[in-house]
Steps between C-alpha positions, in 0.01 A plus 500: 500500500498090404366463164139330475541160330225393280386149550679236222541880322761761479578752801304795490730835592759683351646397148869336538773721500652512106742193452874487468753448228494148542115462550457706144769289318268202629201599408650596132565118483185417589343750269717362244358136564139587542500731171656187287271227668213690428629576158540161407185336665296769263683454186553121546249382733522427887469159491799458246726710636743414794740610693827407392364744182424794749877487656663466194360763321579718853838356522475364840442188704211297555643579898448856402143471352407283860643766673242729425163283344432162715435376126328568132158544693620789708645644188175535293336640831726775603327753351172431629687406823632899470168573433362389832718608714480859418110457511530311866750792567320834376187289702685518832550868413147654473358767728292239803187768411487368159205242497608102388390517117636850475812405610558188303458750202690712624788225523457368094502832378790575706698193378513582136691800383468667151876503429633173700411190569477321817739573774813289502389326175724622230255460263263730261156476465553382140683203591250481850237463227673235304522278832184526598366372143754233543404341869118606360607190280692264599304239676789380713511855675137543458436324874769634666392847423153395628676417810698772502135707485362344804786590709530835434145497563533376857797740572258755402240444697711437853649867423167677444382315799761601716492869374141496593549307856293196380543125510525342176361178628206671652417770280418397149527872339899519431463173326180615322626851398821338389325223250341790312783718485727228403195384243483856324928490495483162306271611234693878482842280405321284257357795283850643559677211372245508187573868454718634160601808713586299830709657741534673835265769443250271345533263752410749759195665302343111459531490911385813595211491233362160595607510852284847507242285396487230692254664778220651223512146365401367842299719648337683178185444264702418152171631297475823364140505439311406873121577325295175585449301173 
């Protein structure tokens, strides 16, 4: 059986068989390169730090940090780039029966872990945390992640379309249903990232408590008293 391929997204089907010696010594590398870059971009800024500091402090080339981040952009993102693919991925994997909202839930719950981070990461929640303060503010990283938003946003939407056998361009909902989901995830990783306590099981109390809200809000008189005035 081919393995459905999610539009601009990953493949949905069957996890990837576990990696070879070779594939784990490279991702050690990289997990070596991503843990100092992140290190030093929250104890010395972003902006200030660069990338002949990364590979020294690694002890390898500048070829070798290329070889696995396009540049110091893709660096700071990786987690949140981790992050997204496991929620695009656990997406591709709920039951068709499950309704649109339900299974976008489903999906963020799904994609944090109360003992791990992000799949393929490397990294903690603590130091998760940390890097989300730090692209929260830096302004040069503040549009890209904007960017970065709006296209996870679109991949979104074309997969819930397609698991419900609609056409994005014709059918507003998948588009509509993803804005407010993806509304309710921004402000959940805000409080998070104001949190004392922040960390994988608070992040995923904040989403399910405010994304459980999302439809009372909507739908739902806020007043407890109705009695006419």
């Amino acid at each position: 059986m081919t393995r459905r391929q999610t539009p601009g997204g990953p493949p949905c089907g069957p996890p990837a068989p576990p990696a070879g010696l070779r594939e784990r010594r490279k991702q050690r590398t990289r997990e070596a390169l991503l843990h100092t870059a992140l290190g030093l971009f929250d104890s010395q800024g972003y902006d200030r730090t660069t990338v002949d500091e990364i590979v020294e402090a690694v002890e390898v080339s500048q070829r070798t940090f290329f070889r696995y981040f396009a540049n110091k952009e893709a660096a700071a993102f990786a987690v949140q780039d981790a992050v997204e693919s496991r929620f695009l991925g656990e997406l591709c994997r709920r039951p068709p029966a499950e309704a649109p909202f339900e299974a976008l839930r489903r999906a963020a719950l799904e994609s944090w872990k109360s003992e791990a981070g992000p799949v393929g990461s490397g990294v903690g929640a603590e130091l998760q945390l940390r890097t989300y303060r730090m692209i929260e503010s830096t302004p040069s990283l503040i549009a890209a992640h904007m960017r970065r938003s709006v296209e996870l946003e679109r991949r979104t939407a074309l997969l819930i379309a397609e698991r419900e056998g609609l056409d994005v361009e014709a059918d507003p909902r998948p588009r509509v249903a993803v804005a407010a989901f993806a509304g309710v995830m921004r402000l959940t990783g805000q409080l998070w990232g104001r949190r004392p306590d922040a960390g994988a099981d608070a992040l995923r109390e904040l989403t399910e408590l405010h994304l459980d809200l999302l439809r009372p809000a909507l739908v739902c008189s806020w007043r407890t008293d109705r009695r006419d005035l």
